[in-house]
C-alpha positions in Angstrom: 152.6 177.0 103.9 149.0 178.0 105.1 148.5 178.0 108.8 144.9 176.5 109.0 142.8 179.5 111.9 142.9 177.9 115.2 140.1 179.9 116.7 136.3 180.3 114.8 136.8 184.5 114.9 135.1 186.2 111.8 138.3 186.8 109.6 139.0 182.9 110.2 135.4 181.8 108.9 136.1 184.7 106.2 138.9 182.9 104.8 137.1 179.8 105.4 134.2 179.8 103.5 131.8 179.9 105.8 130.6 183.3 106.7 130.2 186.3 104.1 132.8 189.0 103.9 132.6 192.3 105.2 129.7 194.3 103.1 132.2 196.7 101.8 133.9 194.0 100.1 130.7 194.3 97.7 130.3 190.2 97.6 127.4 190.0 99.4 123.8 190.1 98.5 121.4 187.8 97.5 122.7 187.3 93.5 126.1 187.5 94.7 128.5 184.3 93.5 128.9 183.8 97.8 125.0 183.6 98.3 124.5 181.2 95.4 127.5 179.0 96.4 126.8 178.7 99.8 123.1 178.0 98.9 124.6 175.9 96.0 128.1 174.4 95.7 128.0 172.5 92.8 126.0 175.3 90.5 129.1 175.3 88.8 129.5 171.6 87.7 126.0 171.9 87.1 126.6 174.4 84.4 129.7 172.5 82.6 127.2 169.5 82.5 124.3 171.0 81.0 126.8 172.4 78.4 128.0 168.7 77.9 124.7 167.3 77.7 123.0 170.4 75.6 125.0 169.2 72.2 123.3 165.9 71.7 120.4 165.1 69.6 117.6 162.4 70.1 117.8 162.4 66.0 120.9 163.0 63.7 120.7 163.0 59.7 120.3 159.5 58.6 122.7 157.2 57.0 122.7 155.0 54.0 125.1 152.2 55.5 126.4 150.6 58.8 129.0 151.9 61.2 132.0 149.3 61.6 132.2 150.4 65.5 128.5 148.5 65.6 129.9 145.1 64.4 129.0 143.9 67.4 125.4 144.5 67.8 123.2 141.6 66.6 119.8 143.0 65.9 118.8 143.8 62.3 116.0 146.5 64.0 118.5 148.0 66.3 121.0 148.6 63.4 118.2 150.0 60.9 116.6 152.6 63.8 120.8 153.7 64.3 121.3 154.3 60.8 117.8 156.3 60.8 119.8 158.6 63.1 118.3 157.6 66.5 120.4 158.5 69.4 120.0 158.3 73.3 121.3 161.1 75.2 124.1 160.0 77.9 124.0 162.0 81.2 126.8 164.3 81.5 128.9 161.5 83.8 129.4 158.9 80.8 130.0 161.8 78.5 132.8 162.7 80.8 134.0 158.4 80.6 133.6 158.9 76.8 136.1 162.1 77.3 138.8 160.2 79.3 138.6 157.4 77.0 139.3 159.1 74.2 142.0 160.9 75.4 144.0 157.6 76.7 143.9 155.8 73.1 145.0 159.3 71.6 147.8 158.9 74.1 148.4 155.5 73.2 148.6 156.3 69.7 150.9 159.4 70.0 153.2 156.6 71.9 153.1 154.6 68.9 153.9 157.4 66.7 157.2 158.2 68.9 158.1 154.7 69.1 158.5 155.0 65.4 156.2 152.1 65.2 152.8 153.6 63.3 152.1 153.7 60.3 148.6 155.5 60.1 145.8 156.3 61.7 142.4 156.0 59.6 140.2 158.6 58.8 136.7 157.6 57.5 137.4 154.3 55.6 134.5 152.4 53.3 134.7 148.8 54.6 132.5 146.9 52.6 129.7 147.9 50.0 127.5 144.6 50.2 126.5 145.4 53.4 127.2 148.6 53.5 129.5 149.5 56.2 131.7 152.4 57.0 134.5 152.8 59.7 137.5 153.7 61.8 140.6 152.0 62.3 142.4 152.9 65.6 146.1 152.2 64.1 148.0 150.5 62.2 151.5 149.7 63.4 154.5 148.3 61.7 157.1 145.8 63.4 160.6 147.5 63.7 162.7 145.9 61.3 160.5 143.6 59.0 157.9 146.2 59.0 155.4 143.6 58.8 152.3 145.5 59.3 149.4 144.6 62.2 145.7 146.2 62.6 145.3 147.5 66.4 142.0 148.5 68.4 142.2 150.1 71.5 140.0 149.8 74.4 139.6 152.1 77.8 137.4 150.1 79.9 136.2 150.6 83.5 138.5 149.2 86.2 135.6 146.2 87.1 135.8 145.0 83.6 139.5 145.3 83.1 139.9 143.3 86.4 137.4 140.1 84.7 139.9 140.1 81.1 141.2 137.0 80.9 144.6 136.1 80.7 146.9 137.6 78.2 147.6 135.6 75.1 149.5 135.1 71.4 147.8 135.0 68.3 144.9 133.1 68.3 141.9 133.0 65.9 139.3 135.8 67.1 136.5 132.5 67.6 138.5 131.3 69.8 140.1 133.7 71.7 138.7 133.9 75.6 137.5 137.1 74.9 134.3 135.9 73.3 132.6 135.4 76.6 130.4 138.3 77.6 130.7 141.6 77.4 134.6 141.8 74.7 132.9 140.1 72.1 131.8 142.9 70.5 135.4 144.4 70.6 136.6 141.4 68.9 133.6 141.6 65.7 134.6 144.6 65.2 138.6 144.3 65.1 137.7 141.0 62.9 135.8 143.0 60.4 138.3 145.8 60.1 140.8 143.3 59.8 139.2 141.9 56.5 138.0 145.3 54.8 139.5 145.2 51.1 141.2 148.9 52.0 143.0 147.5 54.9 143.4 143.2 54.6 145.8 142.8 57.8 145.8 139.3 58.9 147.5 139.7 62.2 147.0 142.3 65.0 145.6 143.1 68.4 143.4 144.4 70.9 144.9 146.6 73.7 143.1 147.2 76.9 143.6 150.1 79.6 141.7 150.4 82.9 140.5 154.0 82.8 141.4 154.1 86.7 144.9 152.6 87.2 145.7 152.8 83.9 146.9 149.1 83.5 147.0 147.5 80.2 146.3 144.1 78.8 147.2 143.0 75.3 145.5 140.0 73.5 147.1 138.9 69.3 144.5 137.8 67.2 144.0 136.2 63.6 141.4 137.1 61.0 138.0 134.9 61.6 135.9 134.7 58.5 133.4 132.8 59.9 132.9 135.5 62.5 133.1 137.8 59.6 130.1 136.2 57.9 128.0 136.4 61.1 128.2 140.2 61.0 127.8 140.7 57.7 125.1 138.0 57.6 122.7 140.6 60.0 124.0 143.9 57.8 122.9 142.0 54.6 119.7 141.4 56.5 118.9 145.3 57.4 120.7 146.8 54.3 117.2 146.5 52.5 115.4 149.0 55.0 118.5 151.6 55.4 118.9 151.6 51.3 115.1 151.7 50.3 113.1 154.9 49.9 111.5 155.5 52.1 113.9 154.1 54.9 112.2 151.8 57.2 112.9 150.3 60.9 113.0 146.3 60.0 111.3 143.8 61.5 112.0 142.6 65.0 114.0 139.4 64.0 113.1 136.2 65.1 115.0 135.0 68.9 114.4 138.5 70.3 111.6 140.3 72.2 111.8 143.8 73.6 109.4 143.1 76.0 111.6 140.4 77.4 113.6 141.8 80.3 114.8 137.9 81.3 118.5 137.6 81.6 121.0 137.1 78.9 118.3 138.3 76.3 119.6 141.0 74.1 116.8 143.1 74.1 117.1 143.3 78.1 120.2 146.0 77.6 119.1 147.6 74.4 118.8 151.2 74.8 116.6 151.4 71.5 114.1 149.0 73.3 111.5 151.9 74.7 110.9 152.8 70.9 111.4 149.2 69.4 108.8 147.6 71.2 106.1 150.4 70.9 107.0 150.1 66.8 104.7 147.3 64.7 106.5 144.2 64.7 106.6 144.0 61.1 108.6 147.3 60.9 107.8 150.7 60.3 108.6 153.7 58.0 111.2 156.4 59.1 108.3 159.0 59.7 106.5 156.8 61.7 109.4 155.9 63.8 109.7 160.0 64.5 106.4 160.2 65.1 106.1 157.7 68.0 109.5 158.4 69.2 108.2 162.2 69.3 105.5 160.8 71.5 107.3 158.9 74.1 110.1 161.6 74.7 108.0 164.9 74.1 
């Protein structure tokens, strides 16, 4: 065991940290790594994050459909200007959330898999084709035994909003499951629509939550919901028009919401498309134009 230095001599602050080593030791100088982390500690997480950060694009290749992730957003504009290819850079920190999260549900998943209880993991899988729509499916799992087979999402959330998930429950119809208030809904659009794609048609399954800090988990059984199913499909129908047509254009902002409205509970409050939407004509725009201003108000 180290015996932390009693007494502040040189060789002590040496090992320490805190005073430069001897000159023939060749580590000191003003480009040395000592001078820049002692003028510096963190130049080194600095690095990793611009290297995280560095990869993403304000614009990637537009898309012809919808991504079955987004089943929960409810604005026709917001969904057109993401299928454009419009993308918001995270800082380096949520990237790093986004990292951890994905690693617990590939985790969960290899669980599954030695449990002897999945039966596949999706790769790209075409939903629907009126809307459009395109997606992933986390798993699908087989009871031991019957093998009846269930449709799974799976969720790392922050330890604040794993702490406010209601209480556990059995199968319940995803309308009226307690997770439709605030912020789970979307989860719940989205497991309902995978739920009722033609390529996977699962009635039964679930949504499993893990705190990303404690690493608690909370499972909640759910059945299929086709009026919730029309309501998404309802606002994809809607914007399919404006991703399909040539040229592709930003739709209108639909009536209900106002970017300019920061009030709360509006949806436009938390929308990180707003900065562009609401400098974009109200009656939509075409995919050039929506570059073009966007070019302007990020440089």
């Amino acid at each position: 065991m180290a015996i932390k230095p009693t007494r502040r001599t040189r060789l002590a602050d040496a090992a320490m940290g805190t005073a430069p080593p001897k000159e023939k030791q060749a580590l000191v100088g003003a480009d040395s790594v000592w001078a820049l982390s002692n003028k510096d500690p963190r130049w080194l997480l600095k690095l990793l994050d611009d290297e995280l950060e560095r990869g993403q694009q304000l614009w990637e290749k537009p898309r012809r459909y919808f991504r079955g992730s987004g089943s929960g957003e409810p604005c026709s504009r917001a969904l057109t200007l993401e299928a454009m290819g419009h993308r918001v850079p995270f800082e380096a920190r949520v990237l790093r959330i986004f990292r951890v999260g994905n690693s617990i549900e590939d985790v969960i998943v290899k669980n599954m898999a030695g449990a002897g209880v999945l039966e596949s993991t999706q790769d790209e899988v075409k939903f629907f084709g009126d809307p459009p729509l395109l997606g992933h499916v986390d798993c699908v799992v087989k009871r031991p035994g019957t093998g009846e087979r269930v449709l799974g999402e799976i969720k790392s959330i922050k330890q604040e909003l794993f702490k406010a998930l209601p209480k556990e429950h059995g199968p319940v119809i995803a309308g009226e499951s307690p997770l439709t208030k605030g912020y789970y809904l979307k989860y719940l659009k989205q497991w309902n629509t995978y739920a009722w794609s033609p390529t996977i048609d699962i009635e039964i399954g679930f949504l499993l939550f893990e705190a990303k800090n404690e690493h608690q988990q909370k499972i909640y059984w759910l059945l299929r919901d086709p009026d919730m199913l029309e309501s998404v499909l309802e606002i994809r129908r809607d914007a399919a028009p404006y991703v399909e047509g040539d040229p592709m254009r930003v739709a209108p902002i639909p009536a209900g919401f106002d970017p300019n409205d920061m009030s709360r509970g509006n949806a436009c409050g938390w929308c990180e498309r707003r900065y562009l939407c609401k400098k974009l004509p109200k009656g939509g725009a075409t995919y050039d134009e929506a570059r073009a201003a966007d070019a302007k108000l990020r440089g």
